[in-house]
C-alpha positions as CSV (number, residue, x, y, z in Angstrom):
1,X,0.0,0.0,0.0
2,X,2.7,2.6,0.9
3,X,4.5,1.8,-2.8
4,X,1.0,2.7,-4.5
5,X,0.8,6.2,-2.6
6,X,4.4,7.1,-2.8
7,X,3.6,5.8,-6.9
8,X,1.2,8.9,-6.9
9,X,2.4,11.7,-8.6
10,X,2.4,15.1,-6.1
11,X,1.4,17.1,-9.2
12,X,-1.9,14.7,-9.6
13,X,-2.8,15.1,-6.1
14,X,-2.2,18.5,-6.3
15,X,-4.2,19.0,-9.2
16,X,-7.1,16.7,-7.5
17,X,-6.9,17.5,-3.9
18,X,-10.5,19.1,-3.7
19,X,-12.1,15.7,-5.3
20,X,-9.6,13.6,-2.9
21,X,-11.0,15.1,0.0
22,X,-14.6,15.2,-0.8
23,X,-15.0,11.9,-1.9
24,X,-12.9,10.7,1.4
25,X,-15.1,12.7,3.8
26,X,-18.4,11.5,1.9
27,X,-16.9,7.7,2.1
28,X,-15.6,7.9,5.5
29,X,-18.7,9.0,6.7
30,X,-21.0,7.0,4.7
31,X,-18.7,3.8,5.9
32,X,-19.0,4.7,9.5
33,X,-22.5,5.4,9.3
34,X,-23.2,1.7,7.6
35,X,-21.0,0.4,10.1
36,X,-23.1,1.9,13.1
37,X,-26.5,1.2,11.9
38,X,-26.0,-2.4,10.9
39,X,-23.4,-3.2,14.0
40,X,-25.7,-2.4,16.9
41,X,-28.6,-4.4,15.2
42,X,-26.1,-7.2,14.6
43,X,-24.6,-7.6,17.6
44,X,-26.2,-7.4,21.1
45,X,-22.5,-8.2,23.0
46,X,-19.5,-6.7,22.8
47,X,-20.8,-4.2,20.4
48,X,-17.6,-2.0,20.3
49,X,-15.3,-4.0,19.7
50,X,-17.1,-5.8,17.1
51,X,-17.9,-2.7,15.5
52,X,-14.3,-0.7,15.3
53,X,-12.7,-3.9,14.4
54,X,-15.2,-4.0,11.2
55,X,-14.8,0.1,10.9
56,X,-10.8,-1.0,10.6
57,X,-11.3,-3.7,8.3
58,X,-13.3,-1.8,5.8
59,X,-11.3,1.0,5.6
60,X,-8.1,-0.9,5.4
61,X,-7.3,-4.2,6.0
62,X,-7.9,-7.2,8.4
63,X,-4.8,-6.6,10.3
64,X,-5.7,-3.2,10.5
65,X,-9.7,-3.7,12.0
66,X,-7.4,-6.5,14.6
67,X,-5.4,-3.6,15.9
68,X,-8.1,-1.6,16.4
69,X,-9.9,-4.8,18.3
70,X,-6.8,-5.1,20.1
71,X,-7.1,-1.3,21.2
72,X,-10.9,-2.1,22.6
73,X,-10.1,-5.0,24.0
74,X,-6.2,-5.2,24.7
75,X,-5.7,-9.3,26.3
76,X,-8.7,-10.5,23.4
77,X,-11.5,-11.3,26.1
78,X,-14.1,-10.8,23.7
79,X,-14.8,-13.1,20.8
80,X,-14.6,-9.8,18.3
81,X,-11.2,-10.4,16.9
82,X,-12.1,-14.2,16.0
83,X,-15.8,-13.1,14.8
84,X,-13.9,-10.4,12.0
85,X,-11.4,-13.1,11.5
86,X,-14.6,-16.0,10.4
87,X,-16.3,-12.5,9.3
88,X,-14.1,-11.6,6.5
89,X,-13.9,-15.5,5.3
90,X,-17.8,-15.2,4.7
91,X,-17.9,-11.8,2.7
92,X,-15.0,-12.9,0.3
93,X,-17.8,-14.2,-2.0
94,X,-19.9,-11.2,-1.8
95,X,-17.1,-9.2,-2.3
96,X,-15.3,-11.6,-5.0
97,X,-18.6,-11.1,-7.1
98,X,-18.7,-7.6,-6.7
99,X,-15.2,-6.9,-7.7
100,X,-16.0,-8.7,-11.1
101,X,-18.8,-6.6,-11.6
102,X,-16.9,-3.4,-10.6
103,X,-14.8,-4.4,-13.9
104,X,-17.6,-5.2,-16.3
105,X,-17.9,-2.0,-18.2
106,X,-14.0,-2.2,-19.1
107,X,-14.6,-5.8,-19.9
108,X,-17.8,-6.2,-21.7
109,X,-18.8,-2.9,-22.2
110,X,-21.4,-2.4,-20.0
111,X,-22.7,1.1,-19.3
112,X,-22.0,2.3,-16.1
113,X,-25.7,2.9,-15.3
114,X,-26.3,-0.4,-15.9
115,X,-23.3,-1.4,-13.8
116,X,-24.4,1.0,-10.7
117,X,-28.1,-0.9,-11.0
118,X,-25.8,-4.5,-10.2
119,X,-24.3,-2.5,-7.5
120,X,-27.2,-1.7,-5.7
121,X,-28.9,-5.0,-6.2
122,X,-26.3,-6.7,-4.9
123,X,-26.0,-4.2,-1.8
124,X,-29.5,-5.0,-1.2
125,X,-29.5,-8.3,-1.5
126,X,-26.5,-8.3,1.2
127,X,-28.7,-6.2,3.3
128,X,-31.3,-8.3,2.9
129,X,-29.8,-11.3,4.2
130,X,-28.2,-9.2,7.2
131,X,-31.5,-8.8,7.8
132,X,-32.9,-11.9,7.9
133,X,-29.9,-13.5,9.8
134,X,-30.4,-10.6,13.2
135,X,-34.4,-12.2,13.0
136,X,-33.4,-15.5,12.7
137,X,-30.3,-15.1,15.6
């Protein structure tokens, strides 16, 4: 990760910083936002740690949402940094499948209307299941 920013030409940033930052602050917040509203209707224990190990690992990696675990919880009493270790292993379908379909329009031409539409039927659906597994708990 740290190659790919330095990779980043000062000029382009430069050139792009007001973009960069909107679109960080409008993800960031969106991000922590989904996090929030789906974590505490998730999980009824251990809430926290749960939820900014899953803040860490969607805005950077596993090993990142484990530090921030380890910061809630420092001697791992809770099951949290197990759950977002099983966690991730279950979403690498959803998100395999949505990666491919993030490439479509390159690949097969697809507009990116109809590409946005996959998007938010497969967010949906994801939701939908979410859903169905906190009634079902």
């Amino acid at each position: 990760m740290i190659a790919a920013i330095t990779a980043i030409s000062i000029t382009v940033v430069w050139t792009f910083i007001i973009p960069i930052v909107i679109i960080s602050i409008v993800a960031g917040a969106t991000t922590l936002i989904w996090i929030l509203y789906f974590g505490q209707r998730l999980w009824d224990e251990y809430t926290l740690e749960r939820i900014t190990g899953l803040y860490g690992m969607e805005t950077g990696t596993i090993a990142t949402g484990v530090m921030l675990v380890r910061i809630a919880d420092p001697n791992f009493k809770t099951p949290a940094a197990t759950d977002l270790a099983f966690g991730s292993m279950i979403t690498l379908p959803f998100m395999f499948i949505l990666f491919h379909v993030m490439n479509m329009p390159i690949l097969l031409g697809w507009s990116l209307t109809f590409t946005l539409f996959l998007f938010i039927i497969g967010i949906v659906a994801i939701v939908a299941i979410f859903e169905w597994m906190s009634r079902h708990q």
